[in-house]
N, C-alpha and C positions, 0 to 999 in steps of 0.2 A: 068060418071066417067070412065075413060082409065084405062085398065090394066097395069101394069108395063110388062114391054119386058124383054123375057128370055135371059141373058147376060153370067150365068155363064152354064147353062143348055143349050143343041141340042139337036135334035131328030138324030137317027141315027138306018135306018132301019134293019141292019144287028146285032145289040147290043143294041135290047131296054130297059131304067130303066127307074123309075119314079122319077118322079118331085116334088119338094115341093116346100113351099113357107116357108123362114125362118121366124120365128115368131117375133122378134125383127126390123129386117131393111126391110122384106117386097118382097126381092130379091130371083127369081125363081132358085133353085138350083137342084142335083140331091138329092137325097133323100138321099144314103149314105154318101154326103157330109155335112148333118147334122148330131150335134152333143147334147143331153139334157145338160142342164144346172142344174150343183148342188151349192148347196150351204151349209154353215153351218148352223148347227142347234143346241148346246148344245155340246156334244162330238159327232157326226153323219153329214155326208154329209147325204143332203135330195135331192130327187130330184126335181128342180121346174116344172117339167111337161110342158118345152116349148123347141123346136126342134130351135137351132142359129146355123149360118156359124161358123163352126171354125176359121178361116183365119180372120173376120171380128167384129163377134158380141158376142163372145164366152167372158167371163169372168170367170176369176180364181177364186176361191172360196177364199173369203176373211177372215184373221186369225180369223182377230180382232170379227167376229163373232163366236169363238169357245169358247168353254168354259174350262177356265184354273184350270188345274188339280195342286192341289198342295202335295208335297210328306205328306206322313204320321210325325208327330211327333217324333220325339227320344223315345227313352224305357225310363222308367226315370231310377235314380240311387237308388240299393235299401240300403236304410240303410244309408244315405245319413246326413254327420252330417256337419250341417251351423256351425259357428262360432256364440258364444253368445256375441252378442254386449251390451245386457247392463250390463251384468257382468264387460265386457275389460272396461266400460266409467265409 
């Protein structure tokens, strides 16, 4: 099995940084051009614990995974007089 070729990464003897390999596409990048990947979880980003190219492999955290907060109820009304309908019929 061949290694994939570093494409977006150089060596560069007067400014050395490390190199990673993005977890998702596979492709040798520098390290701080990786970014974690979160996601929703409930009301909370979680993080998935895997290192992707932003430019390429990187995904927005999707809503429809969040969990929808709905307002509180109204105060009721106190003293609150209904109309008696079987009297009016």
């Amino acid at each position: 099995m061949s290694r994939r070729q570093a494409t977006r990464a150089f060596a560069d003897p007067t400014n050395p940084q490390a190199w990673a390999v993005c977890d998702r596409c596979g492709d040798w990048r520098f390290h701080h051009d990786l970014v974690w990947q979160h996601e929703w979880s409930g009301t909370h980003l979680y993080n998935k614990r895997i290192l992707v190219c932003y430019d390429k492999c990187y995904d927005t955290p999707q809503e429809q995974f969040r969990t929808i907060i709905l307002p509180p109820a109204p105060p009721p009304i106190l003293n609150a007089r209904p109309p008696n309908f079987a009297v009016e019929e």
